[in-house]
N, CA, C and O of each residue as an XYZ file, in Angstrom:
392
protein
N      35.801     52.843    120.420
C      35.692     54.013    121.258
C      35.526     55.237    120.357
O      36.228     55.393    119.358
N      34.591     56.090    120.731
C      33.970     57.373    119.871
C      35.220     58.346    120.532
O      35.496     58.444    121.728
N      35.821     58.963    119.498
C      36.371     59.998    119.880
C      35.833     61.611    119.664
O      35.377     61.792    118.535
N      35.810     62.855    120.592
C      35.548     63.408    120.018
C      36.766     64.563    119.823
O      37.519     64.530    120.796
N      37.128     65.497    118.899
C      38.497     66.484    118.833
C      38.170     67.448    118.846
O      37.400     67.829    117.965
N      38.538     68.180    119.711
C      38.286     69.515    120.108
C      39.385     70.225    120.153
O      40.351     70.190    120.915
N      38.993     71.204    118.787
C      40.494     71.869    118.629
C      40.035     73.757    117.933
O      39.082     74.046    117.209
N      41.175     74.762    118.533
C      40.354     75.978    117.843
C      40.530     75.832    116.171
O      41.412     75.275    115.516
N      39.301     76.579    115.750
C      39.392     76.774    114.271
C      39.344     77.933    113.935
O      39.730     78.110    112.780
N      38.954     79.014    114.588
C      39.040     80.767    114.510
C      40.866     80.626    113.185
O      41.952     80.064    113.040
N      40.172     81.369    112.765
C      41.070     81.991    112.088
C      42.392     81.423    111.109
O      43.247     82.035    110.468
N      42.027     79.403    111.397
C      42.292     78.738    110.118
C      41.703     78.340    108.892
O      40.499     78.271    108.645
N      43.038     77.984    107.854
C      42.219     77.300    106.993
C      41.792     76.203    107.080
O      42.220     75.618    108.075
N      40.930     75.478    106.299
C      40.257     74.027    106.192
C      41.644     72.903    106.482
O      41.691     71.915    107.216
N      42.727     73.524    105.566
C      44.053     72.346    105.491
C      44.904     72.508    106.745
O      45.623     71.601    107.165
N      44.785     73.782    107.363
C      45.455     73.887    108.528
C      44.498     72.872    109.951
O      44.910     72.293    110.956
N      43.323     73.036    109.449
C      42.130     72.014    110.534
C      42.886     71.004    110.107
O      44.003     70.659    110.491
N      42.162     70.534    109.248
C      42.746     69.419    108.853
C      43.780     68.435    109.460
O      43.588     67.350    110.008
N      45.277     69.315    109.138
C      46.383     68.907    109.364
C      45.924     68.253    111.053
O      45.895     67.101    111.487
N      45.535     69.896    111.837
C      45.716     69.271    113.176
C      44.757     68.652    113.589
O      44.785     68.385    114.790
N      43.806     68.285    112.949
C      42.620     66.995    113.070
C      43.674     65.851    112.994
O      43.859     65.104    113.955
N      44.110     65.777    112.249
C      44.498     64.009    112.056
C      46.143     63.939    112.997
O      46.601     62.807    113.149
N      46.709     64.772    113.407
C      47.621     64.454    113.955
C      47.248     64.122    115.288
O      47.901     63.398    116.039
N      45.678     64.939    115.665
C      45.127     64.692    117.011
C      44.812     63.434    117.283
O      45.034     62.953    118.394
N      44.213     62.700    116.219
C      43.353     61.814    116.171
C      44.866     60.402    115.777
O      44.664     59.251    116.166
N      45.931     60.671    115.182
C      46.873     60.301    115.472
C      47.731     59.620    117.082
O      48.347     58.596    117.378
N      47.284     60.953    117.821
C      47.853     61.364    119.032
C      47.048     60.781    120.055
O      47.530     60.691    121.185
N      45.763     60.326    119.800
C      45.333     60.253    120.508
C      44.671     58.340    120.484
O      44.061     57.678    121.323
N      45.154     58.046    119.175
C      45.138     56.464    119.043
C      46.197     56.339    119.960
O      45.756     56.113    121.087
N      47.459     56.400    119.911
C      48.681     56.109    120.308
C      48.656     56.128    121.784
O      49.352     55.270    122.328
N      47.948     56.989    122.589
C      47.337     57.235    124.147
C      46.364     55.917    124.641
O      46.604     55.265    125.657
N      45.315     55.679    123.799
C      44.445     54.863    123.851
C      44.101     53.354    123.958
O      43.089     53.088    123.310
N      44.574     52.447    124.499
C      44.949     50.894    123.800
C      43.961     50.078    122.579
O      44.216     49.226    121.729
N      42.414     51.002    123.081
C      41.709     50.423    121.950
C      41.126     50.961    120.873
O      40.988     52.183    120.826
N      40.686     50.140    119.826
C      40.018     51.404    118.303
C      39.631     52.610    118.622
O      39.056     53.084    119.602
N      39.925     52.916    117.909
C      39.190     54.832    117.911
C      38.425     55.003    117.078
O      38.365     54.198    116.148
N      37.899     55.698    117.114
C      36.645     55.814    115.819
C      36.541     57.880    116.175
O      35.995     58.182    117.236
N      37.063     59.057    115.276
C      37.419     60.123    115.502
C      35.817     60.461    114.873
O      35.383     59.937    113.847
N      35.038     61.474    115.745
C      33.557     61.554    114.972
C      33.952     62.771    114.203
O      34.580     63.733    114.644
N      33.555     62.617    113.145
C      33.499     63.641    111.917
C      32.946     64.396    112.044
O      31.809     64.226    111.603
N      33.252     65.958    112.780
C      32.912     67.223    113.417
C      33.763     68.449    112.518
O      33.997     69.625    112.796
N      34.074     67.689    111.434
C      34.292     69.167    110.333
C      33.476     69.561    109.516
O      33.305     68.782    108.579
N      32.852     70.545    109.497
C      31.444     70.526    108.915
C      31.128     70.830    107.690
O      30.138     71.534    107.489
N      31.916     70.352    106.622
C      32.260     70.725    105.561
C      30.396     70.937    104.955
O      30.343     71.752    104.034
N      29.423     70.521    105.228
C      27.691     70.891    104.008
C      27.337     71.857    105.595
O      26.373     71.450    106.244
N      27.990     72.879    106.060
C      27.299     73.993    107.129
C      26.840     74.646    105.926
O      27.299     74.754    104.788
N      25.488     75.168    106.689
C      25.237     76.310    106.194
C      26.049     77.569    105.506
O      27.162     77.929    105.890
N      25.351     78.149    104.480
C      26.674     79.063    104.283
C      26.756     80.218    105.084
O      27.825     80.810    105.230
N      25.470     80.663    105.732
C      25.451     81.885    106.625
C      25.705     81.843    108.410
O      25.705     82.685    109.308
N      25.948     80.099    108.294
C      26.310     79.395    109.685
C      27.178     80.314    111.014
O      28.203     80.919    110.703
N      26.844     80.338    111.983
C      27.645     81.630    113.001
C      28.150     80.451    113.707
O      27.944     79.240    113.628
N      29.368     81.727    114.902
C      30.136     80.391    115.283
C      28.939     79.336    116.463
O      29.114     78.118    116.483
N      28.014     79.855    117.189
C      27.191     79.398    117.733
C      26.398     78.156    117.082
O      26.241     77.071    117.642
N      25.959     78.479    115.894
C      25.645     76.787    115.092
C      26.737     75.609    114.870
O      26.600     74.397    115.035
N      27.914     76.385    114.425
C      28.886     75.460    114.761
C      29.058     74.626    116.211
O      29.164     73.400    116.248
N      29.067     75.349    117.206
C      29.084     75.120    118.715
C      27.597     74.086    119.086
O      27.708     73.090    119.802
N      26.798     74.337    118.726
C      26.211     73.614    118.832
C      25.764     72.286    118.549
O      25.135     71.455    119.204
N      26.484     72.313    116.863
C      26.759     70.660    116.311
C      27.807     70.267    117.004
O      27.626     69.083    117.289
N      28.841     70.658    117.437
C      29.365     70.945    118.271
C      29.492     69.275    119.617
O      30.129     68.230    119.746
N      28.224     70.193    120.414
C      28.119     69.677    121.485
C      27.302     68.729    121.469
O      27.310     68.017    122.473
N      26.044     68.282    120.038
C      25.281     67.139    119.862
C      26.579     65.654    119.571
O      26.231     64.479    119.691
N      27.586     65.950    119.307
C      28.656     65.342    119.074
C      29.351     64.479    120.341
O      29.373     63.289    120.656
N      29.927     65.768    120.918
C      30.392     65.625    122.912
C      29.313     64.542    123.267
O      29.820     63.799    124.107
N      27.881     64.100    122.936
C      27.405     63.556    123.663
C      27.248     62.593    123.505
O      26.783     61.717    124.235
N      27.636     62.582    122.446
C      27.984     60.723    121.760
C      29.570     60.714    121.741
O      29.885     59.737    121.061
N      30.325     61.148    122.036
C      31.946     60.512    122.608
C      31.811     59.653    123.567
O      30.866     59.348    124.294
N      32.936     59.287    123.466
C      33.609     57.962    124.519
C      34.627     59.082    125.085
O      34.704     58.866    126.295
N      35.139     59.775    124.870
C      35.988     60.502    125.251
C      36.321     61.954    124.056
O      35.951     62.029    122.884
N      36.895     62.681    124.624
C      37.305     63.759    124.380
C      38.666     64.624    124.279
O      38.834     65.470    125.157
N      39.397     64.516    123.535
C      40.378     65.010    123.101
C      40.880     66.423    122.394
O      40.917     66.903    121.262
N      41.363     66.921    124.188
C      41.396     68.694    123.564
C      42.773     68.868    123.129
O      43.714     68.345    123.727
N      42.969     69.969    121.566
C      44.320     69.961    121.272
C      44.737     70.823    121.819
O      43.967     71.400    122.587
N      46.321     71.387    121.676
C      47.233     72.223    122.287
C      45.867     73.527    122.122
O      44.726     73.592    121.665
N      47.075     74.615    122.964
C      46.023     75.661    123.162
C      44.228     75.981    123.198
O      43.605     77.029    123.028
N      43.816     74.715    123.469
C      42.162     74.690    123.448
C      41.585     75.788    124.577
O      40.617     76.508    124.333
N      42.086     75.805    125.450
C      41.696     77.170    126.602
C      41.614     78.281    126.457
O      41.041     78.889    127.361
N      42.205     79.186    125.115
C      42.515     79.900    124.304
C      40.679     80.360    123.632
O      40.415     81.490    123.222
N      40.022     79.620    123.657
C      39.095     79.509    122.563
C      37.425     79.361    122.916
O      36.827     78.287    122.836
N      36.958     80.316    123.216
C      35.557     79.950    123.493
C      34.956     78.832    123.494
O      34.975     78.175    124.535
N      34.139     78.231    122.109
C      33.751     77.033    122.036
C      34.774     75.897    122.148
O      34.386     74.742    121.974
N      35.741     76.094    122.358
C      36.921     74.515    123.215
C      36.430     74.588    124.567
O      35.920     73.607    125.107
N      36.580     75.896    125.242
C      36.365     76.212    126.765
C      34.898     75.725    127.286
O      34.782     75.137    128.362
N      33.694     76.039    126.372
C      32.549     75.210    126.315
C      32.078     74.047    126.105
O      31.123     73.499    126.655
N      33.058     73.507    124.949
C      33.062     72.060    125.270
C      33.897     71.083    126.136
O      33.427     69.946    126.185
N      34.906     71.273    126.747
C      35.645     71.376    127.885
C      34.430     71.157    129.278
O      34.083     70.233    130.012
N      34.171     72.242    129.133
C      32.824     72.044    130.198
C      32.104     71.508    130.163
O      31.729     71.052    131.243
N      31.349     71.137    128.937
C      30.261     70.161    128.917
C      30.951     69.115    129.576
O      30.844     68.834    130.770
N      31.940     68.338    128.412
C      32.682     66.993    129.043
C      32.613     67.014    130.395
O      31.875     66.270    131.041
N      33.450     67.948    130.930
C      33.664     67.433    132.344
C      32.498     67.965    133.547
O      32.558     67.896    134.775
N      31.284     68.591    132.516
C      29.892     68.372    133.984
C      29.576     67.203    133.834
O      29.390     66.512    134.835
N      29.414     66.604    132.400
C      28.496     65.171    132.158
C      29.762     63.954    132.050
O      29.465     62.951    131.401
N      30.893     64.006    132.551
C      31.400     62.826    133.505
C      32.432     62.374    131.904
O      32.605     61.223    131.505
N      32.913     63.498    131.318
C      33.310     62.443    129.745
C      34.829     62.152    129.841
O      35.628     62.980    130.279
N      35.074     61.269    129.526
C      36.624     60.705    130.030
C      37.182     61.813    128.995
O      36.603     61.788    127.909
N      38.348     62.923    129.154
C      38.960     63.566    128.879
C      40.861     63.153    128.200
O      41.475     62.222    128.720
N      41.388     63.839    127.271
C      42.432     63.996    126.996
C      43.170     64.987    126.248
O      43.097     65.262    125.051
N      43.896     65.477    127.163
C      44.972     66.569    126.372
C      46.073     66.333    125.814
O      46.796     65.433    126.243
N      46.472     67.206    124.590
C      47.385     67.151    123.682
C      48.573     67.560    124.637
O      49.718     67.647    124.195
């Protein structure tokens, strides 16, 4: 099962993502009964002049290859969570909150 993690990144560091990448992806095996497979949506080779909109947009080429979707704490908080939030749930994507 493709996971995808949707979590804000405004205004962290890489190790603070990080951290709450894998506790999600932690959190969200433990929910799940079968493999997970977490898609690698940290974009460590972005562009260097990349806006948050290119981000958002790799973004959502991602959402569309999940099996599901896994939003962390405070994701409503956050523009592109709130947008991908929406995508998921117009195009039918099995959902989960932290």
């Amino acid at each position: 099962m493709k996971v995808f993690i949707s979590q804000p990144m405004k205004g962290k560091t890489d190790e603070e993502i990080l951290t709450e990448r894998n506790a999600a992806i932690k959190a969200c095996k433990e929910r799940v009964s079968i493999e997970v497979e977490a898609l690698d949506t940290f974009f460590k080779d972005a562009p260097h002049d990349a806006k948050p909109l290119w981000y958002l947009g790799q973004s959502i080429l991602y959402v569309a290859d999940a099996d599901v979707v896994y939003f962390c704490k405070d994701w409503h908080n956050y523009n592109g969570c709130v947008i991908e939030h929406e995508c998921a749930v117009r195009y039918g994507k099995k959902i989960i909150y932290a």
